[in-house]
Every structure is written in structure tokens, then in C-alpha cells.
C-alpha positions as CSV (number, residue, x, y, z in Angstrom):
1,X,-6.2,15.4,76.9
2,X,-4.0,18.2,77.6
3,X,-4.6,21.2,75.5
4,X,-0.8,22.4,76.3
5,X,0.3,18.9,75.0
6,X,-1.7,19.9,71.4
7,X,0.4,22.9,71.6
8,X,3.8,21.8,72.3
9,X,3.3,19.4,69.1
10,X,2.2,22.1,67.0
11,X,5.1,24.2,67.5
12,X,7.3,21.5,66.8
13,X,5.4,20.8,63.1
14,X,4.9,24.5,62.6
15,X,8.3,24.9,60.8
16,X,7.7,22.1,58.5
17,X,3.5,22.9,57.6
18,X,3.2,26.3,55.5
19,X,-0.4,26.4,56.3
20,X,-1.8,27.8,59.3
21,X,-3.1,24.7,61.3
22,X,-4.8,23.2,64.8
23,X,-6.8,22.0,66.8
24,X,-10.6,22.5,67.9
25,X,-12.8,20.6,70.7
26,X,-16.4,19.9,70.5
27,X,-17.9,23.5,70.9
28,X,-15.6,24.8,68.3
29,X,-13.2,26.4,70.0
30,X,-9.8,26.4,68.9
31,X,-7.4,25.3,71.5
32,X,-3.9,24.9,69.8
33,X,-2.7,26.7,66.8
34,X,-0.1,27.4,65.1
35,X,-0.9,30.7,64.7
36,X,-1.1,31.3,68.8
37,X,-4.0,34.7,68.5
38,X,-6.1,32.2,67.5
39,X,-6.1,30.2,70.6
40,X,-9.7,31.1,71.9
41,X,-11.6,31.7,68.2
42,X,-14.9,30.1,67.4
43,X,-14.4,28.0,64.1
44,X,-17.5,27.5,63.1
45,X,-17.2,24.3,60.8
46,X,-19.7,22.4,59.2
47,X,-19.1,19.4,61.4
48,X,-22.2,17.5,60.6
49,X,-20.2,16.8,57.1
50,X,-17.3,15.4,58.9
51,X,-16.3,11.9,57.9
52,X,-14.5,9.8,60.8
53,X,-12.6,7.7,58.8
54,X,-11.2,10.4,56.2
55,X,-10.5,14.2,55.9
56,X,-13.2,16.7,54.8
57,X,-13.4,19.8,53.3
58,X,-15.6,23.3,54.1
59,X,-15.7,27.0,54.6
60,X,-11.9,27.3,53.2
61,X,-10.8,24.0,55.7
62,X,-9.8,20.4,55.6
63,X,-10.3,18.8,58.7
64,X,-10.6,15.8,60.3
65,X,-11.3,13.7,63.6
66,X,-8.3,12.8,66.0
67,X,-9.0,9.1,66.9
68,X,-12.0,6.8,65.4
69,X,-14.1,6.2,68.6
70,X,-17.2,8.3,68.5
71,X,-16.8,10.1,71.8
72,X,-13.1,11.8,70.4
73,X,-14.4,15.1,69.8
74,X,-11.0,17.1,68.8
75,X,-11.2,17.8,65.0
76,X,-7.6,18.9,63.7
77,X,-7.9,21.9,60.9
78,X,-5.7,23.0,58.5
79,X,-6.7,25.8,56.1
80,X,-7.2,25.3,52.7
81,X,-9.5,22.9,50.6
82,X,-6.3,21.5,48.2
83,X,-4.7,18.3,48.0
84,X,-1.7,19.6,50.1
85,X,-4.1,20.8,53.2
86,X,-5.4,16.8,52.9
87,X,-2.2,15.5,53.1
88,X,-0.9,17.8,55.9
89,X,-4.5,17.1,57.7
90,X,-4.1,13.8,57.1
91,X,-0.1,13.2,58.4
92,X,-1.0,16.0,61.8
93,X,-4.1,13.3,62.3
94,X,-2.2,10.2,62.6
95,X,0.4,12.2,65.0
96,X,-2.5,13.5,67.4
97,X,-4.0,10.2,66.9
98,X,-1.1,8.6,68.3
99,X,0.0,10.6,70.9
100,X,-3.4,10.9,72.6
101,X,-3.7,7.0,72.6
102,X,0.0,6.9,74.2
103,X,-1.7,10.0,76.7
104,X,-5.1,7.9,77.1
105,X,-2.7,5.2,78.2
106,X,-0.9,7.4,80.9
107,X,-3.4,9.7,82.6
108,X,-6.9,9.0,81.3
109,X,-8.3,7.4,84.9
110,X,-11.7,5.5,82.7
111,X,-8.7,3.4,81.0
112,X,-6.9,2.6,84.1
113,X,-10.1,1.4,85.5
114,X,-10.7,-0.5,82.6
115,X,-7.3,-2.1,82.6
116,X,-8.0,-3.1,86.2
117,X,-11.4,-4.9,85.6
118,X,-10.0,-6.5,82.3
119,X,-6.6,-7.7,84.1
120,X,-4.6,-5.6,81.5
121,X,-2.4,-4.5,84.6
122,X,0.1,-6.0,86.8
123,X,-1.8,-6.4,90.6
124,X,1.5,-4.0,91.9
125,X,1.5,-1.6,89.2
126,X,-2.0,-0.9,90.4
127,X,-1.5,1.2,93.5
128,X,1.7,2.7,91.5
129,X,-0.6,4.1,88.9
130,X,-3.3,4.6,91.3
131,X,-0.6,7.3,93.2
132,X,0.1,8.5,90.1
133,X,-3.1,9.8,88.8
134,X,-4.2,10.9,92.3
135,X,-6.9,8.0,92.4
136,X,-8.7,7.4,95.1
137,X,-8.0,3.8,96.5
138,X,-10.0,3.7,100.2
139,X,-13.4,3.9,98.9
140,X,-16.2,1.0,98.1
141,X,-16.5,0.2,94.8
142,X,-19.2,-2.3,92.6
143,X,-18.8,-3.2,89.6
144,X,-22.3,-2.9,87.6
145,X,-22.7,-4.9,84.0
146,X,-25.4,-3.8,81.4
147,X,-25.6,-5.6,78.6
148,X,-28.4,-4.5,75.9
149,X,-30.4,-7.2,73.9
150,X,-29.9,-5.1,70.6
151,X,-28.0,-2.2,69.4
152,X,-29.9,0.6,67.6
153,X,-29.6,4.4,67.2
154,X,-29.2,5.1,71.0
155,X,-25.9,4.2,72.6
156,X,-26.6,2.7,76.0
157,X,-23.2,4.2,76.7
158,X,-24.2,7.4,76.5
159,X,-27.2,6.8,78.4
160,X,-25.7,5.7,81.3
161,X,-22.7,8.4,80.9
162,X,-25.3,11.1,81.6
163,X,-26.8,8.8,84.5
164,X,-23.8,9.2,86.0
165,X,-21.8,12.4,85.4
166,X,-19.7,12.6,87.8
167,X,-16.4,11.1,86.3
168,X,-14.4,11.3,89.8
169,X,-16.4,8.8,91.5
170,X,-18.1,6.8,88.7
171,X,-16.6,5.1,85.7
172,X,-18.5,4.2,82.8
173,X,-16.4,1.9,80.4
174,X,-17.5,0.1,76.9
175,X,-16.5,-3.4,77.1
176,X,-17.8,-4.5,73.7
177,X,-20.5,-3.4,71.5
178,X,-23.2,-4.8,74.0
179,X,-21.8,-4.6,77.2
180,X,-21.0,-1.6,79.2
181,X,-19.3,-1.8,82.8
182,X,-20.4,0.8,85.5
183,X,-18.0,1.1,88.4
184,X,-20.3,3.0,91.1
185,X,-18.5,4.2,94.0
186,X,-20.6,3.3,96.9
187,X,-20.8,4.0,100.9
188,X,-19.7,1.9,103.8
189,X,-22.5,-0.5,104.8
190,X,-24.4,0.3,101.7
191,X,-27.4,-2.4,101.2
192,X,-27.2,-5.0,99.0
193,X,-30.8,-3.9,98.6
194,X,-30.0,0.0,97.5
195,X,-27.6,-1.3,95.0
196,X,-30.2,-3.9,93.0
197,X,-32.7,-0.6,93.0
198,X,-29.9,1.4,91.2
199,X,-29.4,-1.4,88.6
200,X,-33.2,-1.4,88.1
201,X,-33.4,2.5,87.9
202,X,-30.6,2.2,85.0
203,X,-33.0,-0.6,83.2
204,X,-36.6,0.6,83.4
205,X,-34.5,4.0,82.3
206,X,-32.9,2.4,79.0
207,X,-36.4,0.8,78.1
208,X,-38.5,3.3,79.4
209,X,-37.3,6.4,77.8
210,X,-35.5,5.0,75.0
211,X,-37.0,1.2,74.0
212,X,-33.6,-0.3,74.8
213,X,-33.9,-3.6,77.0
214,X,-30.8,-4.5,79.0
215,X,-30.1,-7.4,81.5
216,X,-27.8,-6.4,84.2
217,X,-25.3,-8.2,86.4
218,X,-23.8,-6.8,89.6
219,X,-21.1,-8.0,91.4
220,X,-20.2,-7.5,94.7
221,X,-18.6,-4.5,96.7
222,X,-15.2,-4.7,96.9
223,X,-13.1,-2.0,99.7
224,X,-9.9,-2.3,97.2
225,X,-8.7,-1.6,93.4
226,X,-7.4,-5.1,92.9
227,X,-10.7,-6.7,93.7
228,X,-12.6,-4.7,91.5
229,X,-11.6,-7.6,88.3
230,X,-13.4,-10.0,90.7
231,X,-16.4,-8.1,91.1
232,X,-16.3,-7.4,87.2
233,X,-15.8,-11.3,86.6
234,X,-18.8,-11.9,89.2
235,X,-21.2,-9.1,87.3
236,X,-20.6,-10.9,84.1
237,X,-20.9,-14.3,85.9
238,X,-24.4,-13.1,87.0
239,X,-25.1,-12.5,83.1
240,X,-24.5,-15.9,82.1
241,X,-25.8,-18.1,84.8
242,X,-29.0,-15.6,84.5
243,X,-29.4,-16.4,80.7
244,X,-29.7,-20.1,82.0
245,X,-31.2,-20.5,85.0
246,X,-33.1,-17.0,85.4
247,X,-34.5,-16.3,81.6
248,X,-37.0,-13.7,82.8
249,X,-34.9,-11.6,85.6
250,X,-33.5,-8.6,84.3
251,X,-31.6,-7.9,87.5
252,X,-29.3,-11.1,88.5
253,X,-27.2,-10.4,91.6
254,X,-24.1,-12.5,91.9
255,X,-24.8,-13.0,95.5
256,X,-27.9,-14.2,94.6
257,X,-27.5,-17.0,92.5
258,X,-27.4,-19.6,95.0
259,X,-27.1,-23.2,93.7
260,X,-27.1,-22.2,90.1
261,X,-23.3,-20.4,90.7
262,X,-22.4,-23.6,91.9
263,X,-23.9,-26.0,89.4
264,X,-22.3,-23.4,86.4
265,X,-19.0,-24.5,87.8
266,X,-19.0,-28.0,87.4
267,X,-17.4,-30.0,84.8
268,X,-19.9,-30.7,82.4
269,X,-18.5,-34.4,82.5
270,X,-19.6,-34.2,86.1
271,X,-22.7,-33.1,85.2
272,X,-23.9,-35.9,83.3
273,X,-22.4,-38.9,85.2
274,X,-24.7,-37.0,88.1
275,X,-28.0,-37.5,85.5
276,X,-27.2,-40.9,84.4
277,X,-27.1,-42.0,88.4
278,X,-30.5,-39.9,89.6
279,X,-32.4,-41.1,86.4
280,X,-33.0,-44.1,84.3
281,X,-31.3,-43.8,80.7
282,X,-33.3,-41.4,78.7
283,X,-35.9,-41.1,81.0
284,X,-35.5,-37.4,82.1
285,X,-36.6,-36.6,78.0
286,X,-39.2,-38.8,78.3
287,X,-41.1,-36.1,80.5
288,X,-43.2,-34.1,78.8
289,X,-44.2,-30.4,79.0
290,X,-47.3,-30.5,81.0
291,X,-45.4,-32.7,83.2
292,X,-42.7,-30.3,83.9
293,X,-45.0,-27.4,84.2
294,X,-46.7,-29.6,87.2
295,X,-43.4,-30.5,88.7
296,X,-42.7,-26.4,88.4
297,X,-46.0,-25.5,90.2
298,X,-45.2,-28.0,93.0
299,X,-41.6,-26.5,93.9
300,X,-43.3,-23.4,94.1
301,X,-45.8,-24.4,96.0
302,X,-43.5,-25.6,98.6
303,X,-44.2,-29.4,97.6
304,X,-47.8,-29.0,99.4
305,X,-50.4,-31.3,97.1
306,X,-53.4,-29.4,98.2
307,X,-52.0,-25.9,97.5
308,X,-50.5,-27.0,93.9
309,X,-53.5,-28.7,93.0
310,X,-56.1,-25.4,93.7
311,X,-53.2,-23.4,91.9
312,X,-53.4,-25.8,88.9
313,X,-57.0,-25.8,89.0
314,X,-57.1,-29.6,88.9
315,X,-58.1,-32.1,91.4
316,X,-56.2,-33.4,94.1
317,X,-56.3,-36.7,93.3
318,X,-55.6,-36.2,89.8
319,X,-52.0,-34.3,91.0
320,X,-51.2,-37.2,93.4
321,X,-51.6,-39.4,89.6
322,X,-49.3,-37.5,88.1
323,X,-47.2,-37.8,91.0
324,X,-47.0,-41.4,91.1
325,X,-46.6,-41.4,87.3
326,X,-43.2,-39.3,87.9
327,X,-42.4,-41.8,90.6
328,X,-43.0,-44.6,88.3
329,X,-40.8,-42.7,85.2
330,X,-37.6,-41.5,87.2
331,X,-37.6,-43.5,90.2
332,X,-38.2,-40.1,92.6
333,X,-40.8,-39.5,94.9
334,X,-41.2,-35.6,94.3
335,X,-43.7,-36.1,97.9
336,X,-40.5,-36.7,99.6
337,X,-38.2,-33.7,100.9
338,X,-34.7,-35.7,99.8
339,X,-36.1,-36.8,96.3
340,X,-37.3,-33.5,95.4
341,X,-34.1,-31.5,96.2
342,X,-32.3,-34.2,93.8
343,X,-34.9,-33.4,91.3
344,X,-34.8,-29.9,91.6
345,X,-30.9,-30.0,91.1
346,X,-31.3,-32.4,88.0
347,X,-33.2,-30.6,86.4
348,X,-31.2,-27.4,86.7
349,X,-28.2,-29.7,86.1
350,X,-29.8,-30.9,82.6
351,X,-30.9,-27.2,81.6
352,X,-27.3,-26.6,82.0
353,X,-26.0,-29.0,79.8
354,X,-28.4,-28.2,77.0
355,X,-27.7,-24.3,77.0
356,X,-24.5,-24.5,76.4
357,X,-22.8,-21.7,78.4
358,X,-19.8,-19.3,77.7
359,X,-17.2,-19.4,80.5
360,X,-14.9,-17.2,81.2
């Protein structure tokens, strides 16, 4: 925020406050004042006493945060430790408070980007703004979605803020208190590849260094501003057809999702007039879990008997029994190319169903 802005607002006050009063940033340096020889002290405060959510008092001071998020690091001060200096302290707060939101709103780039992934702006105000804050519109840009398993002492946020310093080209925004959005600016005819590395860099980093596990969805690159809600909606897309279909990826590309994208989409309604014509009435459930671990093993296995049978450690004529037996159950020769594909898709169909998804 502008530190001119701070200062035009105190001189306005300074009239009516009979208390010598300002406005420090995070290495204590006063940078508005009503008093102007004081622009440039050190105020050395006890700031680890500070209290976000009201004012505190020390070393002949009240002060008090501007804003409640935890990365507002201008503390207004006025001097003095009486009930007067509160209620001045308090009243300059809610000012600042208010005028850096309205300022946030205006010129902060991180919340236009944030308004553009979130569809909080108008598709042509977007080049408008994007003039107006000398944003840089012609460049590749993918949107990147972490979301952590658990919140603790570190701040993912933070983590991936110093991953990625440079605020001109790379945007890190909190969505919520488990999701943060990286918008990485990439090059032309970047891999797909050299993207998915970055996304695991930014995991094994969070649980490596500081025990925080995170599953992350990445969109795809988009060449313009308006696309970059798309690739936003795609990341978090990737999140939830991951926490269905792909349980033990931490990485889950949205161009990599294949069938599971599609079957995600259906109606659900769809979805189980499909099961009720592949299988006999109940008798998908009636499969149990060494079954479907067998079945499992011979998808991956590239439906070859001899192959899935030395993997299972069991005989090949004992699979080919428990082949027959599925044949016998649902109808579906899992031998056959055409019967295993519609098993395959049932069964993803019917995991669907049962977990229930979030859509957005």
C-alpha cells in the first residue's frame, strides 16, 4: 500500500487527534506520522505482545494491526497508554483498515488475479484493469492447486510464498483455509512434463521439510487472462476426481484424467441406469474383496491369465476359476476385450456413486 496514501490520511486526522500518531511496517520503521521528522525512526515496539483483534499497549504506545489477515504487517501507533490513545488507536484502525481494503481492491495485482480465477470480475473489465495496473496479458499462465490434508503451525501459504518470490510473474493466492492457488507464469512450449516436476518439487517440499502433506491439481496452460478461471476450475477438477478415482496420486493433472473426467460429469441418474443394464440387480455388491483385488491385478496385467496369475502367486487354472466365477456372477467375460472395458467403466462408474463428490 502506498505509504504517501498513510500520509495524506494522517494530515487530514491530525487536526482532530491531540496525540502524536502513525504508522509503522514490519521492520519498525515509521512511514507516516503526524509529526513528519519522524518519518524514517525505528519504533522499536514489543510487537510479539500485539493482539490482532484489539489495541495493545507498551513502551509509552497503544497500537494496533491495520486489517485482521496475518500477512497485514502495518501496526498504527498512537502515543500514550490511556483510554483516550485506545480510542483514537482504535477509530485511526478502522479508517486504515478500510481504506487499504478499498486500495487492495484497486491496485493490489494478487487480488485482481484472484478475482479473475474466482469469476469476481466482469470477462471485459479484465483487460481494462489488466491496463490499469500495467499487467502483463501476453504471457503463459497455469494455474497450480495445493490443497493440504491438515492445517498445523506452518502455513502452506507461506511456504509456497517464499517458493516463489517473485510477485511480478507468480501469484500466490489463499483460496480457503486448505487450498492455496499458484498462478506460475510459464514459457512458450513449456512441457506438460516440466510443469508436473514443479508441482512435485512444491509437495515433497511441504512434507519434506515441514511434515505437511498436500495433493495438488494443475490445470492447463492458458495464453490469456480470461482463461486462467478455467485452468483454476480444471486444477480443482483434478482435486476431486483424484480423491475418487486416484486415492494414492499426489500429483493429478487435469489432462490426465482420462475417462474418470468424463465419467465425473455424468448425471448420477445416468450413472446408475448404466449399472443396472451391465449387471444383474445387486450383483456388482455381491463381489467380494479378494475378487476385486483379482479383477484389479488382471487390468493391470493387460488382461493376460498367465502374467496375472505368476503376479498373484496362484495357479493358472485356479485364476481362469475365478474368472468363470465372475462370468457366472455379472454376466461378463473379463477374457474378452469388449466385456472388460465395460467392467472396467462400471466399476469406476460405481466408485463414483458411492463417494459422493463435490461439484463445482
Amino acid at each position: 500500500m502506498s505509504n504517501r496514501l498513510f500520509q495524506s490520511v494522517i494530515s487530514q486526522m491530525k487536526d482532530a487527534i491531540d496525540k502524536t500518531f502513525g504508522v509503522i511496517d514490519e521492520n519498525y520503521t515509521v512511514i507516516a506520522c503526524s509529526e513528519l521528522s519522524r518519518i524514517g525512526e525505528t519504533l522499536r515496539l514489543p510487537t510479539e505482545n500485539i493482539i490482532r483483534s484489539k489495541c495493545s499497549v507498551g513502551m509509552g504506545y497503544t497500537y494496533k494491526f491495520i486489517g485482521s489477515e496475518p500477512t497485514n504487517e502495518y501496526v498504527v501507533f498512537v502515543e500514550g497508554e490511556d483510554l483516550i490513545a485506545e480510542k483514537y488507536c482504535g477509530v485511526i484502525t478502522v479508517a486504515f483498515t478500510n481504506i487499504k481494503y478499498y486500495y487492495d481492491e484497486k491496485y493490489d495485482r494478487s487480488n485482481f488475479v484472484k478475482n479473475i480465477i474466482l469469476d469476481n470480475i466482469l470477462p471485459g473489465d479484465i483487460y481494462l484493469k489488466a491496463r490499469e495496473l500495467y499487467f502483463n496479458s501476453d504471457v503463459m499462465r497455469t494455474v497450480i492447486l495445493i490443497r493440504v490434508s491438515d492445517t498445523n503451525e506452518v502455513s502452506a501459504y507461506d511456504v509456497a510464498q517464499n517458493l516463489f518470490p517473485d510477485k511480478s510473474k507468480d501469484f500466490v493466492i489463499n483460496i480457503n483455509e486448505t487450498d492455496i492457488a499458484l498462478i506460475k507464469e510459464t514459457k512458450p512450449g513449456i512441457d506438460e512434463k516440466d510443469i508436473e516436476k514443479l508441482a512435485t518439487s512444491i509437495a515433497d517440499t511441504l512434507l519434506g521439510e515441514f511434515y505437511v502433506h498436500a495433493t495438488i491439481g494443475v490445470g492447463t496452460t492458458v495464453d490469456n487472462l480470461k482463461d486462467l478461471a478455467r485452468s483454476f476450475k480444471e486444477a480443482r477438477t483434478a482435486l476431486e476426481v483424484g480423491k475418487v478415482f486416484d486415492t494414492e496420486k499426489t500429483i493429478i493433472c487435469y489432462n490426465n484424467l482420462g475417462i474418470a473426467r468424463l465419467i465425473y460429469q455424468l448425471p448420477t441418474t445416468l450413472c446408475e441406469s448404466f449399472l443396472k443394464e451391465v449387471f444383474k440387480r445387486g450383483s456388482i455388491e455381491s463381489l467380494d474383496q479378494e475378487t476385486l483385488f483379482t479383477i484389479q491385478k488382471f487390468f493391470e496385467n493387460n488382461l493376460n491369465v498367465s502374467e496375472t496369475s505368476r503376479k498373484l502367486f496362484v495357479h493358472r487354472n485356479t485364476l481362469v476359476y475365478r474368472l468363470e466365477k465372475i462370468k457366472k456372477i455379472t454376466g461378463l467375460d473379463l477374457r474378452e476385450f469388449d466385456h472388460a472395458i465395460i467392467f472396467k467403466i462400471a466399476l469406476m462408474v460405481n466408485r463414483y456413486l458411492k463417494s459422493n463428490p463435490v461439484k463445482y
